[in-house]
N, C-alpha and C positions, 0 to 999 in steps of 0.2 A: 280343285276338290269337287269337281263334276262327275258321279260316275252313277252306274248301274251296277246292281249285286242279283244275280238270282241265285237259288238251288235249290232245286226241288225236291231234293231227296230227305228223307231223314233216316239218317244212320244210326247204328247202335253198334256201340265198339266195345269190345271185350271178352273173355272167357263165357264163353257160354252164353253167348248174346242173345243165340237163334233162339232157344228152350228159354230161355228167362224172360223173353218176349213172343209166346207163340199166339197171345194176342191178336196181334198186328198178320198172321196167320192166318186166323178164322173170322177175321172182319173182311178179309180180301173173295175171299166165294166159294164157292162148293166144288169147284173143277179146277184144280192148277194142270197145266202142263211144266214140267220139267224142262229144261235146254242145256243140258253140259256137250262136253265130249264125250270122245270112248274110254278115256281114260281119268282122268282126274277128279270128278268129281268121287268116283268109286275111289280113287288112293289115298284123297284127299279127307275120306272122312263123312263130309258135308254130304252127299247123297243117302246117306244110311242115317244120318240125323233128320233130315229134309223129310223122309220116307217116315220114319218114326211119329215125327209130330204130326203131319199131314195124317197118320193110321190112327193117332190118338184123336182128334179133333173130327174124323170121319169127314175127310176130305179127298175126292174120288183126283186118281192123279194116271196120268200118263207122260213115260218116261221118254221124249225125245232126245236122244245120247248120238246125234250123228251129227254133230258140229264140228267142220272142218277144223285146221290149222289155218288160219284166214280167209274165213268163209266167206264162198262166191254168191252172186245172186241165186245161183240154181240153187244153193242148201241153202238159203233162206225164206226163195219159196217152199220147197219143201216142207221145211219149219210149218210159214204159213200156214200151208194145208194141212198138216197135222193139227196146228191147236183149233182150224175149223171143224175138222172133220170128228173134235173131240168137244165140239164145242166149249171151248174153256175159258173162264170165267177171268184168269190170271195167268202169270207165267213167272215163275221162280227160276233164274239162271242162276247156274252153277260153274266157276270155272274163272279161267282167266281173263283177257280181252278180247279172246274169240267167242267163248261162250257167251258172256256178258253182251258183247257186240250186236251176238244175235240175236240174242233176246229180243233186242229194240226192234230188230227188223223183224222180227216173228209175231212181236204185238201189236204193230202196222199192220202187217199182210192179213192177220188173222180175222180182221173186222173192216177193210179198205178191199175191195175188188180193184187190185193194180196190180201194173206189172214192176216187176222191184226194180227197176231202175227208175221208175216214177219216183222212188225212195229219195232220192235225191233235190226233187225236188220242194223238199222239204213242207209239203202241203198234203198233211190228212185230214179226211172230211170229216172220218170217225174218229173220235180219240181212241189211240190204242189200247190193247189191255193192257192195265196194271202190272209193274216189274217189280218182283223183290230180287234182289240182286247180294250172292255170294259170293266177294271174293277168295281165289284157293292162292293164287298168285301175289305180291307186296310189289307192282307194276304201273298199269294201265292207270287209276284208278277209275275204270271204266263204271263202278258202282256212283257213284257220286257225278257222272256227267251224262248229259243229253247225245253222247256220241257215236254213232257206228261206224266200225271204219269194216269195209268190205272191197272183196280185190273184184277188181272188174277187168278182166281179158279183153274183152271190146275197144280199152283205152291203152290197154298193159301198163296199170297201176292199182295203187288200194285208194280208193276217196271213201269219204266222210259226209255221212246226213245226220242232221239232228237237231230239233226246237224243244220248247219248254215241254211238249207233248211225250218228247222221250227220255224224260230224267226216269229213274228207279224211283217210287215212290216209296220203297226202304230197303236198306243196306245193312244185313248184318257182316258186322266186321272181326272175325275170330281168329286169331297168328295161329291157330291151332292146324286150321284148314294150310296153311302152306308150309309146314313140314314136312311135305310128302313132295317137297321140290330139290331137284339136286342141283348141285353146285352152281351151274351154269345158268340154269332157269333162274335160280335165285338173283345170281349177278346180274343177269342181262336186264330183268324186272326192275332190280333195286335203279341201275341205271337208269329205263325207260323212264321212273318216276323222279329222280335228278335231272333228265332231259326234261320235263313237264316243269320242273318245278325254274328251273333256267330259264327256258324260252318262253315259258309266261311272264317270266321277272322282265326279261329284255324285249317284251313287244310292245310294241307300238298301243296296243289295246290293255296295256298293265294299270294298275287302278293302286291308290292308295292303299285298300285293304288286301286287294289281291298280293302287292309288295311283301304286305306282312307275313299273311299264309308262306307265300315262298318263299323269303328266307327261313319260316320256321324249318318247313320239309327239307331243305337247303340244311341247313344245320344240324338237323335227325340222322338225315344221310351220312353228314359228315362225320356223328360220332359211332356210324357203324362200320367208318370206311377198312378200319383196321382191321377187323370181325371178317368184312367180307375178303380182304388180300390174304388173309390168312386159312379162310377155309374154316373160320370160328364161330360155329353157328349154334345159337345157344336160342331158347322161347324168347326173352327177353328182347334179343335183337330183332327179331322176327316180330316183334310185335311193334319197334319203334318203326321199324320197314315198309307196315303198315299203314302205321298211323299216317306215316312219310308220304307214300303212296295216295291214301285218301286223300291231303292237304292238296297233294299236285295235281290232284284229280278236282278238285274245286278249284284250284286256281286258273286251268284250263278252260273250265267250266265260265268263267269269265272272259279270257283273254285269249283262248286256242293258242295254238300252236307257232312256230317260226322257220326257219330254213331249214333246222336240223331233219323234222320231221319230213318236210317234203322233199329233201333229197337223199333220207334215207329209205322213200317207199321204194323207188325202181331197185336198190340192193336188193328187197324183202321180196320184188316181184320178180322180180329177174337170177338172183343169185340165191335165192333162197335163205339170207342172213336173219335168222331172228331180230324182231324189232329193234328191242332195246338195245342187243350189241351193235346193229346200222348204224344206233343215233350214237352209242356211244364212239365208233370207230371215229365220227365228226364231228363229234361234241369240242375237241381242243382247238379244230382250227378252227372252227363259228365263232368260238370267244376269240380267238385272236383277231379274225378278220372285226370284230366287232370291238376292238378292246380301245383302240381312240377315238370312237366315237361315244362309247359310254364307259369311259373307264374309274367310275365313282362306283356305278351299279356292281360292274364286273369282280371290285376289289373288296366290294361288301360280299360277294358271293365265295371269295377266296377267302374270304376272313372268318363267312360264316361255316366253310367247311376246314377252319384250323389249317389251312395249306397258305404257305409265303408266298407263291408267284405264279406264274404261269406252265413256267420249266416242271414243278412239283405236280402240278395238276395233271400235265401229260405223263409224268410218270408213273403215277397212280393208276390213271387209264387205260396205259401199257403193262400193268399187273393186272387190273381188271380183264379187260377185252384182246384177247387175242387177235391180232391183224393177220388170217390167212386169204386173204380175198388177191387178187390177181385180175386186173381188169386190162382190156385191149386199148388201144386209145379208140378204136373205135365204140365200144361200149362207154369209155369217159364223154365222149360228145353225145350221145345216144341219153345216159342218162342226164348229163348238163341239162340238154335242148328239154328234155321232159319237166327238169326241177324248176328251169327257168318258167314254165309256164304255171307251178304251181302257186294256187293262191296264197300258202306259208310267206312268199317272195315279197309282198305287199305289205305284210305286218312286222317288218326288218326296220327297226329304224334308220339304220345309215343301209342308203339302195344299194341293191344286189342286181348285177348282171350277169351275164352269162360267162364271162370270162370268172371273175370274181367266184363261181359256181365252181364252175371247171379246174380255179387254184384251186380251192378248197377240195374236192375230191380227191387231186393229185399228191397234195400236201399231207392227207390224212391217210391215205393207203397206196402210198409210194415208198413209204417207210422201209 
């Protein structure tokens, strides 16, 4: 019963979260800069909310809307130099876990003179600007963690920076904002945040309280699963997807990540797989490979998602996530050799090698 807890954020969840709290708004500064996409923050809603209260409270704003689909270092300096050259005070991201993501690395760059792969090495002299953080996506829960995850060409993969300096210091959280998601983003999301809520349960760095969180989000998930096979999407659900989402997103926040995610970046970098379906294309065989060595954990996980065995799990999965993906053997050893090196590898409780890697990939989309 040894652990550590931080989080840094404070969230605000529900209908009308932003406007009921614009408060927390006008204590942050006189200059936000904006950080979404080109698209979603405008489909979703949240930017024309965002826009409105910042015009009420006369807070000078500029829109940065050019945040990739897994933004590279080049569009986060960018970022950077825009909220210098706007000198801004704060930075409100809008969006999914690209947006969110970058946020962090925007409010590093904007006040640290570095080059962004310095980013990683997790030491700024300045503390960054301040994030409030929208989610539009029920995924990432990138609002609620210290994390950026950014692709890097240089390596040919996505990694990860982030300390206590880059939590969101507020999160409004409104299902309203991700109704403007279709079917597939919705799935891959919900997933992404069942993968979080998983692979934090079963690391190595999982913590009494963190257990808890996860199977709550664990269980949330579970009672949307039917909602989501069926294409039944109603606010309600959207909003437990949420909640689900943030839970895995603090539970992370503790414990990071495990195999799933580091051997589904070279998919994301290389094949171009959206996140959440990568992990979830490997979500079934990670729990198998992993099922006698913690098979108490695994079966409270089955239990908390109302599914009898293992058998059920994959076929849920296989209603979920479509398996079109098609790999060479030489791209299976290419991306093995890469996942073997990542740090996810280390936080497995029962050891993972390269073979062990290479089943698993094979076993998951050989199908």
């Amino acid at each position: 019963m040894q652990f550590k807890f931080r989080l840094g954020t404070k969230a605000y969840f529900g209908a009308d979260c932003l406007k009921n709290n614009k408060e927390e708004i006008a204590a942050a500064g006189a200059r936000c800069m904006i950080v979404t996409g080109r698209s979603s923050g405008k489909a979703s809603g949240a930017l024309d909310d965002v826009v409105s209260v910042l015009d009420e409270l006369s807070i000078d704003y500029y829109i940065f809307d050019r945040v990739e689909n897994n933004p590279s270092l080049d569009n986060v300096k960018e970022g950077g130099r825009a909220a210098r050259e706007f000198s801004a005070d704060f930075i409100i991201g809008i969006g999914g876990g690209s947006p969110l993501d970058a946020s962090k690395a925007i409010a590093v760059l904007a006040v640290n003179d570095m080059n962004p792969v310095e980013l990683f090495k997790n030491s700024f002299p300045v503390e960054p600007l301040p994030i409030l953080a929208i989610p539009t996506t029920a995924g990432t829960g990138s609002e609620v963690t210290p994390y950026s995850i950014l692709t890097r060409p240089d390596v040919e993969t996505k990694m990860s920076f982030g300390n206590d300096q880059t939590f969101p210091k507020i999160a409004f959280l409104d299902a309203k904002y991700t109704t403007s998601m279709n079917r597939d983003i919705t799935v891959n999301t919900a997933v992404d945040a069942l993968s979080h809520a998983v692979e934090g349960y079963l690391t190595k760095r999982s913590t009494p309280l963190s257990d808890t969180m996860a199977l709550e989000a664990i269980s949330v998930f579970g009672s949307c699963i039917r909602n989501l096979v069926d294409n039944d999407f109603y606010m309600d659900m959207r909003e437990k997807l949420l909640y689900a989402s943030m839970l895995a997103g603090m539970v992370i926040s503790q414990t990071g990540t495990s195999i799933v995610h580091g051997m589904g970046y070279p998919l994301t970098y290389f094949k171009d797989v959206p996140h959440g379906k990568a992990n979830g294309l490997l979500m079934t065989e990670y729990l198998r490979f992993n099922y006698d060595n913690q098979t108490e954990k695994i079966n409270n996980i089955l239990n908390a998602l109302k599914i009898r065995d293992m058998d059920e799990f994959e076929k849920i999965m296989d209603k979920l996530i479509v398996n079109d993906l098609i790999l060479s053997e030489d791209e299976y050893v290419k991306f093995s050799r890469q996942s073997e090196k990542h740090k996810s590898v280390n936080y497995n409780i029962k050891p993972v090698t390269y073979d062990d890697i290479l089943n698993i990939y094979k076993k998951s989309l050989s199908k």
